[in-house]
Each structure stands twice: as structure tokens, then as C-alpha cells.
C-alpha beads as a LAMMPS data file, in Angstrom:
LAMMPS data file: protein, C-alpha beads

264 atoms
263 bonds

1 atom types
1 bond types

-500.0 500.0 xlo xhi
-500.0 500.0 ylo yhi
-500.0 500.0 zlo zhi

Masses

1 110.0

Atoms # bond

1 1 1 -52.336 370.821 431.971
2 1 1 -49.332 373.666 431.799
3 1 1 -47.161 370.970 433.869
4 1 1 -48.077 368.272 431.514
5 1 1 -47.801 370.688 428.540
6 1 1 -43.798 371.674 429.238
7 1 1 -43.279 367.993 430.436
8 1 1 -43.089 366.846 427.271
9 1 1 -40.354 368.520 425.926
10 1 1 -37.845 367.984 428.839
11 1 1 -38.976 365.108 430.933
12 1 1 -37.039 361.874 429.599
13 1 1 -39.603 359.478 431.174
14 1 1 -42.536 361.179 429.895
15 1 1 -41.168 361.158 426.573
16 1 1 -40.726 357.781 426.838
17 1 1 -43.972 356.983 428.309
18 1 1 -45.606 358.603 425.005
19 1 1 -43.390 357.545 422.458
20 1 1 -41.815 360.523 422.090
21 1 1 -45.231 362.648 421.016
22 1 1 -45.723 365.941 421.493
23 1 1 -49.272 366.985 421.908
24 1 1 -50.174 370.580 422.066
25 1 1 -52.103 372.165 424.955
26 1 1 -55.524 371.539 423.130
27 1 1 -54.740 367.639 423.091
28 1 1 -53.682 367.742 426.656
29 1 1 -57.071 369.795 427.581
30 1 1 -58.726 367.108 425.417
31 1 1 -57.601 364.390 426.980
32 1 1 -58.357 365.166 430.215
33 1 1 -62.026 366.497 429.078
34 1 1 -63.098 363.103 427.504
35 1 1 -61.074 360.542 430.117
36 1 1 -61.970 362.168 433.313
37 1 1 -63.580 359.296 434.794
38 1 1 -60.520 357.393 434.046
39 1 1 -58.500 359.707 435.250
40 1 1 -60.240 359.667 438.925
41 1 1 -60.103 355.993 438.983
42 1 1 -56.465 356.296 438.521
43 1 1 -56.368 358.971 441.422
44 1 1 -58.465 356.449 443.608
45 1 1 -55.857 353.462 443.374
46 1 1 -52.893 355.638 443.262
47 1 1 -54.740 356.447 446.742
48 1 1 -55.011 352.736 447.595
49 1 1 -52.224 351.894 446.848
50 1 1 -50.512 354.159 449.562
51 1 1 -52.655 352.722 452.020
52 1 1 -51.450 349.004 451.286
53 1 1 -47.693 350.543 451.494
54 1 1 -48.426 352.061 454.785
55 1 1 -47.723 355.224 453.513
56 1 1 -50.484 357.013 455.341
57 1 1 -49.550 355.857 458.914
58 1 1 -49.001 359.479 460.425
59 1 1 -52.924 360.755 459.550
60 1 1 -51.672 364.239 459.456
61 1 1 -52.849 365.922 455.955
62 1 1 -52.079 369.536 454.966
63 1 1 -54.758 371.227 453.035
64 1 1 -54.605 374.075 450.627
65 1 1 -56.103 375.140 447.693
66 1 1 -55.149 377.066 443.879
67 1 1 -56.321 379.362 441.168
68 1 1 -56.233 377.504 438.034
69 1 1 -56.691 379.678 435.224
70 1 1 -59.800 378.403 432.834
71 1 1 -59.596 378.535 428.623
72 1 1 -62.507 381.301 428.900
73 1 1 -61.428 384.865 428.306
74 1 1 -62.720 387.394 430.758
75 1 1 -64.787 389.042 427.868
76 1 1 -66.534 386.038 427.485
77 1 1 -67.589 386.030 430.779
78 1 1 -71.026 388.050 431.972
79 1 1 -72.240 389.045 435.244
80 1 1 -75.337 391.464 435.266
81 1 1 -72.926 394.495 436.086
82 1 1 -70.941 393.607 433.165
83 1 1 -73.665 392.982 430.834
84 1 1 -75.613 395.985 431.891
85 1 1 -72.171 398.225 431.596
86 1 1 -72.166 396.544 427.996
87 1 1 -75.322 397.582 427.404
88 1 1 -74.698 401.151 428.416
89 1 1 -71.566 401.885 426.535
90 1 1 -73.169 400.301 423.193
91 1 1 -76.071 402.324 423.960
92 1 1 -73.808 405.530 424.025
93 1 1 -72.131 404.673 420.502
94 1 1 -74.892 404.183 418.851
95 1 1 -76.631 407.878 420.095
96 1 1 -73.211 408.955 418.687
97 1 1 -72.916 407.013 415.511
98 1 1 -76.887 408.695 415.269
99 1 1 -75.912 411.922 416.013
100 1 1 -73.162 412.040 413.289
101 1 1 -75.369 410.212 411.089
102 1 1 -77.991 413.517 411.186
103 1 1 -74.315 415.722 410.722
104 1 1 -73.281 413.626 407.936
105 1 1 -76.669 414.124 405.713
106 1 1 -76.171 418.221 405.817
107 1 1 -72.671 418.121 403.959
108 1 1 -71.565 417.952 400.337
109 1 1 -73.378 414.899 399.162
110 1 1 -70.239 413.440 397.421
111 1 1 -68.341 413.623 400.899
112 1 1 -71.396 412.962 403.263
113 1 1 -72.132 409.423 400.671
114 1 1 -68.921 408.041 402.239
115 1 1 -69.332 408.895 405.671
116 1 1 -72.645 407.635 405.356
117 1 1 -72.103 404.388 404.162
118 1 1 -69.368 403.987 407.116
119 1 1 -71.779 405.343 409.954
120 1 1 -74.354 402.552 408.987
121 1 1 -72.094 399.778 408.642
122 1 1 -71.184 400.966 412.448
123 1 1 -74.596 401.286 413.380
124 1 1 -75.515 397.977 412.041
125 1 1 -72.508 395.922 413.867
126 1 1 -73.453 397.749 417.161
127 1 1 -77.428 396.266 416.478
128 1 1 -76.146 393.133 416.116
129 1 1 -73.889 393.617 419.472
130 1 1 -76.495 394.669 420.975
131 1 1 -79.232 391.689 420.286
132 1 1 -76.368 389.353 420.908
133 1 1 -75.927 390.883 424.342
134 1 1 -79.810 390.218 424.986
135 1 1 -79.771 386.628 424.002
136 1 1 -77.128 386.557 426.842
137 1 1 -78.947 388.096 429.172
138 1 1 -82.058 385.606 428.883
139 1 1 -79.542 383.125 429.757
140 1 1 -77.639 384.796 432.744
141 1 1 -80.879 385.308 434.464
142 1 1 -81.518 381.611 434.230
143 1 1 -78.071 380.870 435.768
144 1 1 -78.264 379.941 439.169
145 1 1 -75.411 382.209 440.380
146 1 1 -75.724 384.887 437.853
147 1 1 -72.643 384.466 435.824
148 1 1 -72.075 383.014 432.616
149 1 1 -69.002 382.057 430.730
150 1 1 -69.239 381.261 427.152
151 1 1 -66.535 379.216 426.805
152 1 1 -66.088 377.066 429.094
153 1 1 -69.610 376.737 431.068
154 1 1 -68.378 375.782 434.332
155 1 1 -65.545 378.364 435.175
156 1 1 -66.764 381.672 437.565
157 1 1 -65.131 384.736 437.834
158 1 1 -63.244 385.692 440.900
159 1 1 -60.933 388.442 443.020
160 1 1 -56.965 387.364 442.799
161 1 1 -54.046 389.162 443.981
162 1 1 -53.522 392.587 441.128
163 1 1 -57.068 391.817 438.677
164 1 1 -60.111 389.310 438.208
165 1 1 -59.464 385.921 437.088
166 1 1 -61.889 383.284 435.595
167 1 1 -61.181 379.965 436.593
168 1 1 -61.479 377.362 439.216
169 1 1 -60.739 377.312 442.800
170 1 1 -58.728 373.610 443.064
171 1 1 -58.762 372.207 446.609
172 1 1 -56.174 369.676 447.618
173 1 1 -55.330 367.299 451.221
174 1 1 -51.347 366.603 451.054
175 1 1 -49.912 363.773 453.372
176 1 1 -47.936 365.902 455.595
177 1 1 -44.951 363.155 456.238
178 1 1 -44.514 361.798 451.913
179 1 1 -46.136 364.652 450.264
180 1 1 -48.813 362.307 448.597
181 1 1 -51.713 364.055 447.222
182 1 1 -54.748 361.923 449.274
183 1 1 -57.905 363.674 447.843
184 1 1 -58.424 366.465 445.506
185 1 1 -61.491 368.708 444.302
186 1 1 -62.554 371.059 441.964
187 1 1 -64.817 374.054 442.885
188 1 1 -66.368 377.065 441.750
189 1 1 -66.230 379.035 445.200
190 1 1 -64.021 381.610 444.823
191 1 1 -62.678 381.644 448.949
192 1 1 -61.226 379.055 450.458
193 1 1 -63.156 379.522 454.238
194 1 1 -66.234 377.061 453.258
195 1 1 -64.116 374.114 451.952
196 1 1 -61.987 373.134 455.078
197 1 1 -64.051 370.293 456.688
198 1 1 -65.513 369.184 453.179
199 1 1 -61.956 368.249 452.548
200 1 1 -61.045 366.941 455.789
201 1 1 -63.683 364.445 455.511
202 1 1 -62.610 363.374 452.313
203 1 1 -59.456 363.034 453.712
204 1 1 -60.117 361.176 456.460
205 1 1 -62.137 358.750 454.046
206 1 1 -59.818 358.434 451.638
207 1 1 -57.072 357.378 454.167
208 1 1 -59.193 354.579 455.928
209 1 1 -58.854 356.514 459.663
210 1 1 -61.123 357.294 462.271
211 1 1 -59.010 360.247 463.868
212 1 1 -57.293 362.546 461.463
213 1 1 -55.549 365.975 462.012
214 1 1 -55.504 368.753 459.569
215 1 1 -53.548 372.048 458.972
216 1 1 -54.359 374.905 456.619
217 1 1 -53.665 378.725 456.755
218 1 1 -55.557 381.410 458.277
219 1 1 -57.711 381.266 454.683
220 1 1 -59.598 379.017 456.157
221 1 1 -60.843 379.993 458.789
222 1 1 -64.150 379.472 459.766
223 1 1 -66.188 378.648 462.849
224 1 1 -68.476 376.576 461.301
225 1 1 -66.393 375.386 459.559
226 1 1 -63.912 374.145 462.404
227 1 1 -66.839 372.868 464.539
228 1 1 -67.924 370.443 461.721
229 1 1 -64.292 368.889 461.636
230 1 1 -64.562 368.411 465.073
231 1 1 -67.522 366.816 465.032
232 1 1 -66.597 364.343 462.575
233 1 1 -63.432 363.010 464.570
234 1 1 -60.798 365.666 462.804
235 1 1 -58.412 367.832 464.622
236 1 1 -57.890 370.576 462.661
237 1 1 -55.055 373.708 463.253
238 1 1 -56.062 376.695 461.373
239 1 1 -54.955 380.267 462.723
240 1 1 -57.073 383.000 463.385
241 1 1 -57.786 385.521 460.769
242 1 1 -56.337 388.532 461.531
243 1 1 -58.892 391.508 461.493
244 1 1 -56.876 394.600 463.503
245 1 1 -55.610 397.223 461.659
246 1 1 -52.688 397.636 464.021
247 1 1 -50.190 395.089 462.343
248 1 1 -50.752 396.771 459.488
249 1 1 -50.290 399.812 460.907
250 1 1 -46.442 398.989 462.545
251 1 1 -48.682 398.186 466.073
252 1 1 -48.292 395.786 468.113
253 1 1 -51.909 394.019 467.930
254 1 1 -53.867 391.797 470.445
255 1 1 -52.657 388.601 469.413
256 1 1 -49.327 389.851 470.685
257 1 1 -50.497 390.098 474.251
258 1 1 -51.279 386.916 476.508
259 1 1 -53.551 387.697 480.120
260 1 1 -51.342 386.645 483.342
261 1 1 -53.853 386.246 485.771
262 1 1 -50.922 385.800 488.755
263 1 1 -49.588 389.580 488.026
264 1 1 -53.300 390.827 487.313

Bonds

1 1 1 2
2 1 2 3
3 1 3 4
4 1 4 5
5 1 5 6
6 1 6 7
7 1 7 8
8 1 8 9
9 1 9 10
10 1 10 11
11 1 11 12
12 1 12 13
13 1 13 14
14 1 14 15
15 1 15 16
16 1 16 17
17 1 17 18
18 1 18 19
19 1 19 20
20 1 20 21
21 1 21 22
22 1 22 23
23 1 23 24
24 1 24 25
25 1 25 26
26 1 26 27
27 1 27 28
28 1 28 29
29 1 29 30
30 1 30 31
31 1 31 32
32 1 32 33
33 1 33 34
34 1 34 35
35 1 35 36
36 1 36 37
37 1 37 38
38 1 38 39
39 1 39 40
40 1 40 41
41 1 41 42
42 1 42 43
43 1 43 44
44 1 44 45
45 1 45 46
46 1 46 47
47 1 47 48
48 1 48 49
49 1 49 50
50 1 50 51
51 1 51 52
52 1 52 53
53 1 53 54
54 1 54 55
55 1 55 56
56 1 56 57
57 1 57 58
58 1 58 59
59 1 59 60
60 1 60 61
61 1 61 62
62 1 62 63
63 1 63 64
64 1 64 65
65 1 65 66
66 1 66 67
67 1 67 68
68 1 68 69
69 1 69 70
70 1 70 71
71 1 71 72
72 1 72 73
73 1 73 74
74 1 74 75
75 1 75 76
76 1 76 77
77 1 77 78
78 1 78 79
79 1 79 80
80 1 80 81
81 1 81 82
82 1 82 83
83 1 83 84
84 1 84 85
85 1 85 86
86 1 86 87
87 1 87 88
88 1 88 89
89 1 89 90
90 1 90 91
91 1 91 92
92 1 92 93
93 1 93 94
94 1 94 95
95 1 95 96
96 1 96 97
97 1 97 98
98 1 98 99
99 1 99 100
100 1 100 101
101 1 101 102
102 1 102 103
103 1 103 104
104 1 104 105
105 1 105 106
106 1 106 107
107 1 107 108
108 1 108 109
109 1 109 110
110 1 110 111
111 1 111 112
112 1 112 113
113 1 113 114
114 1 114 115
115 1 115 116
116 1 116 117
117 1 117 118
118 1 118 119
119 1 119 120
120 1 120 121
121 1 121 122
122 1 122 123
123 1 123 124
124 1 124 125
125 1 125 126
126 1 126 127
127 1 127 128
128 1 128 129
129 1 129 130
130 1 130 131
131 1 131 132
132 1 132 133
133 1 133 134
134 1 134 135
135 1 135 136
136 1 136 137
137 1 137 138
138 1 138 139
139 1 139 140
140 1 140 141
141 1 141 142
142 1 142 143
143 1 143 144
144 1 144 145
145 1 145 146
146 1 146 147
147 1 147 148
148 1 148 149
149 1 149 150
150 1 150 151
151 1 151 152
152 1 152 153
153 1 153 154
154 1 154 155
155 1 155 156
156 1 156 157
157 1 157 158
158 1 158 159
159 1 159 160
160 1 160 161
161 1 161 162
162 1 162 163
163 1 163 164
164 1 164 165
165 1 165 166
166 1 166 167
167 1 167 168
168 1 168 169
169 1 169 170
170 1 170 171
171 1 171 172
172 1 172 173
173 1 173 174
174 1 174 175
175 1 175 176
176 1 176 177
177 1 177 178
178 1 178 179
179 1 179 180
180 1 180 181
181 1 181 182
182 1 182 183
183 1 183 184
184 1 184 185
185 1 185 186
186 1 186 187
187 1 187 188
188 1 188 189
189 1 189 190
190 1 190 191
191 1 191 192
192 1 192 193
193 1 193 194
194 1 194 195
195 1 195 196
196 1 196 197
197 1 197 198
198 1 198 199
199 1 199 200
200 1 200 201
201 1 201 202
202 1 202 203
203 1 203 204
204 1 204 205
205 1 205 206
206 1 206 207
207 1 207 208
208 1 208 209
209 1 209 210
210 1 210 211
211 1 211 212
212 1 212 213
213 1 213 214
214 1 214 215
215 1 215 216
216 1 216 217
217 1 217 218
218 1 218 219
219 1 219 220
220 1 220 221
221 1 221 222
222 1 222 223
223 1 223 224
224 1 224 225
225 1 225 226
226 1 226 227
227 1 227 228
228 1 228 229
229 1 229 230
230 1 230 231
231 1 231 232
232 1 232 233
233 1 233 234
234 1 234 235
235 1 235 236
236 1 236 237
237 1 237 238
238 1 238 239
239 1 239 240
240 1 240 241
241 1 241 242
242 1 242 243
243 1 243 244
244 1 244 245
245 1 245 246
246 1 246 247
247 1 247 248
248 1 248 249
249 1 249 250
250 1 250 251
251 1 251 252
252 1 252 253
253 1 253 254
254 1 254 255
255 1 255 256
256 1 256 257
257 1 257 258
258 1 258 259
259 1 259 260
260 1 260 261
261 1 261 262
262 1 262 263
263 1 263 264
């Protein structure tokens, strides 16, 4: 969407292709909200069409995956730590707001009318918060995963590089020779490590071959994961998470070392 959304104002065949129309990022969100079966269909023979060109002769796919940002603001976005943490720090206001409140009532009563009337109008928002906050909470329990997002129902929070992000995790198969996208998906799993041979398959299916080989990075990696490409006909070449401490610590680590069983 932020591609298509800068697109329009520099790329000539776009503009032409829209007749010069320049929607704003709610259009383009829009769009793709009410025409997504279109838009898949126009994936699929974009797909086929490589096929019939030949264009998919190699069978080698590279497969990745992105954080896409999602139109839900992380405030609008509840887990039971969050909500409960909510909870808590409303809670604490209001025992303040109450405490002042009690203050307020033993001064002068032209001075203690004013801070009166201010305390309760306080009090009164932080009620509302508060039942709000409830009503929320009867639907995060009856999430499956325990999160909810207000905005946009489908996107999950998640760990990124620096701070949390809420969006979606969007998986991807590349044609290693042309640089054709073959398959794409869209998930709420956070990690990359559980969608290698999901993709793979889909790869392999979308290409119209019975042997395929894949290659991803070390995010991936999974035993299961790599034993259920294997299974279903598809090389894959993924490397080894590292897990010692002594690359990261200047060392030299295991991986660096090889066994010679003639000098051993």
C-alpha cells in the first residue's frame, strides 16, 4: 500500500494507468480491502502466465518473509498484561483523584467548589475508562490467542528490531533466476521458523514441479520444519541457527572447526 501510495505521484505508467488520479492511502487500503479476491486471481495468472513463458524452468525459489506495519495503533491493541497494567494504573488515579477529593472538601468552600467540580469530572472519565476496559476484557478472553486489536481485527502484536510492532508477518517464495514473486501469504505468526515448508509447498504447487529447491536464512530454521520439505520432494538450504555465545563474544565458535579424522 506505501509502494502504491508514492507510486502515484512519480511513476509515469501508473499515472497513466489511472488517469492521472491520485487516491490517498485510505482509497488504496480500500481498494485492496473490498477487491481482494480479485486481486489473488490476478496473482494466480500473473503466476500462470510465467509458467506458459517458461519462466520457472530453474525450480529454485528463495523464501523470505516482512513486517508490514497494520492501521491499528499499539494502544488499541490488548493483551491481558496490558489490559491488567491498564487496569492497575487507572486504579491508582482514581485512589488519588479520591484522596484529593476528601483534601479538597476541608478547604475554603469558594476554592475547594472548583477543585471539586474538576476532581469529579476526573473521576467520572476514569469510570468510564475503566468499564470500557472491562467490556474489552470479556472479549480478549474469548480470543483464541489472547490479543485483541480494535482496529483492525486481524493484526497481532509482535517483537521487531528497537520496540513492539502490530502488524502482519508477510511470507513470500521469489524465483531465484527472474525475481518473480511465485506465491505469497499473509500470517499472524510473529517468527518466521514455522512457515518454511508451508511455503515451499506452495511453491512447488504453484510452479507445476515435482522436485523443487528452496533457500531461506538461518530464521528459518527448524527441524521439523526441514524434515517436512523433505518429505514432500523439496530440497531446502537453510543454515543453522547460531546458539554459542562465542561469536558474539570475539571467539572463534564450533562452526569454525571441521573433525579430520586422518590427523585424529
Amino acid at each position: 500500500m506505501k509502494v502504491g501510495f508514492v507510486e502515484r505521484l512519480r511513476n509515469v505508467e501508473l499515472m497513466w494507468l489511472t488517469g492521472r488520479l491520485k487516491p490517498d492511502f485510505k482509497t488504496i487500503a480500500n481498494f485492496r480491502k473490498d477487491n481482494g479476491k480479485a486481486i489473488r486471481a490476478v496473482c494466480w495468472q500473473f503466476v500462470v502466465l510465467c509458467q506458459q513463458l517458461g519462466l520457472f524452468s530453474e525450480a529454485l525459489v528463495a523464501i523470505g518473509g516482512s513486517k508490514f506495519k497494520a492501521v491499528n495503533n499499539r494502544d488499541r491493541n490488548f493483551t491481558s498484561a496490558k489490559l491488567q497494567r491498564r487496569m492497575e494504573e487507572i486504579e491508582s488515579s482514581l485512589s488519588r483523584y479520591l484522596t484529593a477529593l476528601d483534601t479538597a472538601d476541608r478547604q475554603e468552600p469558594a476554592v475547594a467548589q472548583v477543585k471539586v467540580e474538576r476532581l469529579r469530572d476526573k473521576i467520572e472519565t476514569l469510570k468510564a475508562k475503566m468499564q470500557a476496559l472491562k467490556e474489552i476484557e470479556v472479549q480478549l478472553n474469548e480470543a483464541p490467542d489472547n490479543q485483541l486489536s480494535l482496529t483492525d481485527p486481524d493484526a497481532r502484536s509482535r517483537k521487531t528490531r528497537g520496540s513492539g510492532m502490530v502488524g502482519y508477518n508477510v511470507q513470500a517464495a521469489v524465483d531465484a533466476k527472474h525475481h518473480l514473486i511465485v506465491t505469497h501469504e499473509v500470517t499472524n505468526d510473529g517468527v518466521d521458523r514455522d512457515q518454511l515448508s508451508s511455503m515451499a509447498k506452495q511453491a512447488r504447487a504453484a510452479m507445476g514441479v515435482e522436485v523443487l529447491s528452496a533457500v531461506a536464512d538461518r530464521g528459518y530454521f527448524k527441524s521439523e520444519e526441514i524434515l517436512a520439505c523433505q518429505e514432500s520432494g523439496v530440497t531446502v538450504f537453510v543454515p543453522k541457527t547460531l546458539t554459542s555465545g562465542a561469536t558474539a563474544a570475539g571467539r572463534f565458535g564450533k562452526g569454525d572447526f571441521i573433525y579430520d579424522a586422518a590427523k585424529n
